[in-house]
C-alpha positions as CSV (number, residue, x, y, z in Angstrom):
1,X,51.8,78.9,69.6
2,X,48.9,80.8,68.8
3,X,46.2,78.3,67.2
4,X,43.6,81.3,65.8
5,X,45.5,84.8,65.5
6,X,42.6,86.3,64.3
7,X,41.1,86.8,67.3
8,X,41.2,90.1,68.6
9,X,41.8,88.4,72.5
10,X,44.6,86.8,70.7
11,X,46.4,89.5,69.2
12,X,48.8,89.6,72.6
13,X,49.7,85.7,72.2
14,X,50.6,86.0,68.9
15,X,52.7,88.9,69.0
16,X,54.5,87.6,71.8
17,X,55.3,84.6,69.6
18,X,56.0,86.8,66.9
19,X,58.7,88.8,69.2
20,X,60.2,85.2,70.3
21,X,60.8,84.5,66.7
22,X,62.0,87.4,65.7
23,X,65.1,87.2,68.3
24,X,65.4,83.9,66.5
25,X,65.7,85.8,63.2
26,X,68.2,89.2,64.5
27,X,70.4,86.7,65.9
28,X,70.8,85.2,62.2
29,X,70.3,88.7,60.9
30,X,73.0,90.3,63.1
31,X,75.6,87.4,62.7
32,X,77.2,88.2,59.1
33,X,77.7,92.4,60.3
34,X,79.6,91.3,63.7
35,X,81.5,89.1,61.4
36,X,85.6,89.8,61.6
37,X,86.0,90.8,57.9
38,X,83.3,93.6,58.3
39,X,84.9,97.1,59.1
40,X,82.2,99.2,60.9
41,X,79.8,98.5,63.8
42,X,75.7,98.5,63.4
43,X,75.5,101.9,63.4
44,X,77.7,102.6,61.0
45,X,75.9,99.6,58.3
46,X,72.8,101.6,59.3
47,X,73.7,104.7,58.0
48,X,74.8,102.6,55.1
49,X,71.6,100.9,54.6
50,X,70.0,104.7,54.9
51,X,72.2,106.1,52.1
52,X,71.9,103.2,49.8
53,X,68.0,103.1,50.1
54,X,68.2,107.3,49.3
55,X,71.0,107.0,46.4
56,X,72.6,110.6,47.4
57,X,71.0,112.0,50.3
58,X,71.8,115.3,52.2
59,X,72.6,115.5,56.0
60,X,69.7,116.8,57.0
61,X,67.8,114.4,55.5
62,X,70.3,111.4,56.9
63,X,69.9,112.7,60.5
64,X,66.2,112.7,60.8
65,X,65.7,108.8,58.5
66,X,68.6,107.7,61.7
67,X,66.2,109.6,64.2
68,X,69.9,111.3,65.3
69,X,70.9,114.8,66.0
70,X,72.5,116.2,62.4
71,X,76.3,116.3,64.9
72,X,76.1,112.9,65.0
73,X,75.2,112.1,62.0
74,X,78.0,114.0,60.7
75,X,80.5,112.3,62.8
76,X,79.1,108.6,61.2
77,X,79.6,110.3,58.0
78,X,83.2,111.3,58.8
79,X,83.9,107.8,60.0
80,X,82.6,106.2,56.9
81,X,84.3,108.6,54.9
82,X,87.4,108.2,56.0
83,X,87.0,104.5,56.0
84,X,86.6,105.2,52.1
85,X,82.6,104.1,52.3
86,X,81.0,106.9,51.3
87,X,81.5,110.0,49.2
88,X,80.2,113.4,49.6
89,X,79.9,115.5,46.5
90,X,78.4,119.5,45.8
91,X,74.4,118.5,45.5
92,X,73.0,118.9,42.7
93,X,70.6,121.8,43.4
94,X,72.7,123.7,45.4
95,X,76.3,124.3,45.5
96,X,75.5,124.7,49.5
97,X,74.2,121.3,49.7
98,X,76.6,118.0,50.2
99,X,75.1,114.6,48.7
100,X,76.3,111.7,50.5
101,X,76.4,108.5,48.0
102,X,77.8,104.9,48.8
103,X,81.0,104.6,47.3
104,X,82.0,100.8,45.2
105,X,83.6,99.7,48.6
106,X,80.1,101.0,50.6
107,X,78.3,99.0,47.9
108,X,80.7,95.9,48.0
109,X,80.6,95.6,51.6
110,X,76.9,96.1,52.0
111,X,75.9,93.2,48.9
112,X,78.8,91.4,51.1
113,X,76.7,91.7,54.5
114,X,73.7,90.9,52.0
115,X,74.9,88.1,50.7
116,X,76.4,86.0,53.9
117,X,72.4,86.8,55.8
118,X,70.9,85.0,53.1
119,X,73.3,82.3,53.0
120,X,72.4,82.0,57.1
121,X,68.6,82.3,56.4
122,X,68.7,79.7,53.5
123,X,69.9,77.6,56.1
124,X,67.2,77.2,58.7
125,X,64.7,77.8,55.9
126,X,66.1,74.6,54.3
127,X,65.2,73.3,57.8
128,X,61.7,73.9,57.0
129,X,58.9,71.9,55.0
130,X,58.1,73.6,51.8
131,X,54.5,74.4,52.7
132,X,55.7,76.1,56.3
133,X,58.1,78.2,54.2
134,X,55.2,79.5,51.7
135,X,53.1,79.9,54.9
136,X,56.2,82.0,56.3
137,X,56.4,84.6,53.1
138,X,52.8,84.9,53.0
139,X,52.8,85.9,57.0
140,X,55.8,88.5,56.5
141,X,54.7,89.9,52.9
142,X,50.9,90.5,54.9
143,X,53.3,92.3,58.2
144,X,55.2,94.2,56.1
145,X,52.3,95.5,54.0
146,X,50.7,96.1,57.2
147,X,53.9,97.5,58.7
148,X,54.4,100.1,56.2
149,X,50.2,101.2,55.9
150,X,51.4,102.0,59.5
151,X,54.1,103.4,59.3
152,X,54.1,105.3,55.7
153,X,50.3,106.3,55.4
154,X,48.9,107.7,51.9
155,X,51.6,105.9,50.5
156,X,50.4,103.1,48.4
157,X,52.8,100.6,46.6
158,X,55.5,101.3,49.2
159,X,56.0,97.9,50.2
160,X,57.6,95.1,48.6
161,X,56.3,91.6,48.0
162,X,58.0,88.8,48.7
163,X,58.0,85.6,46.7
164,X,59.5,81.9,46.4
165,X,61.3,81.1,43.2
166,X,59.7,78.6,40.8
């Protein structure tokens, strides 16, 4: 592991352990949506996770947050709307323009998906000391904040901090 990962010469050491541990954490984090009692595949949770993070968003909109062409983000959205996940309702600007919400089952399934990661993350984290856990939150608050200056610039308070409970 890297011993000084502020070190500039270092930076390719720790990401690399950074990327080992993160396999460690999608194979946790992937678990609970491959799970037998969850009706659509990742890409399907993702356009999920899109439209829930949006409340109603349009098409348009959908396709380029997926980084898909708007045909196939239309076919997810068929999918999901016939598997009663979604809704698609007149927008409210424009008569033209179709929102696409979660529906109560979209929402159910997605605090269901929620609900059995964290149960699988509470697990190895009670694995942990308490002072490696703390160490852990401050290291992912600091990446995300980094993550999203990157990623979302002139932006400021995009990211969301993380914190133990009392």
């Amino acid at each position: 592991m890297v011993s000084d990962v502020g070190e500039s010469s270092r930076l390719p050491e720790c990401a690399a352990a950074i990327d080992i541990a993160a396999e460690a954490l999608v194979r946790i984090w992937t678990g609970p949506q491959s799970a037998p009692g969850v009706p659509v595949p990742a890409t399907q949770l993702r356009v999920l996770l899109v439209v829930e993070q949006n409340g109603a968003i349009n098409l348009s909109r959908l396709a380029n947050e997926l980084g898909a062409l708007l045909s196939s983000a239309s076919r997810l959205c068929d999918r999901l709307e016939a598997a009663g996940l979604i809704v698609r309702e007149s927008g409210q600007q424009s008569r033209r323009e179709i929102a696409i919400r979660l529906s109560p089952d979209g929402e159910a399934l997605l605090e269901r998906v929620r609900r059995e990661r964290q149960e699988q993350i509470t697990k190895v984290l009670a694995q942990m000391p308490p002072s490696a856990r703390q160490a852990l939150l401050t290291g992912l608050t600091e990446f995300q904040n980094a993550a999203d200056a990157r990623t979302r610039p002139g932006t400021p308070g995009s990211a969301q901090s993380f914190s133990l409970p009392a």
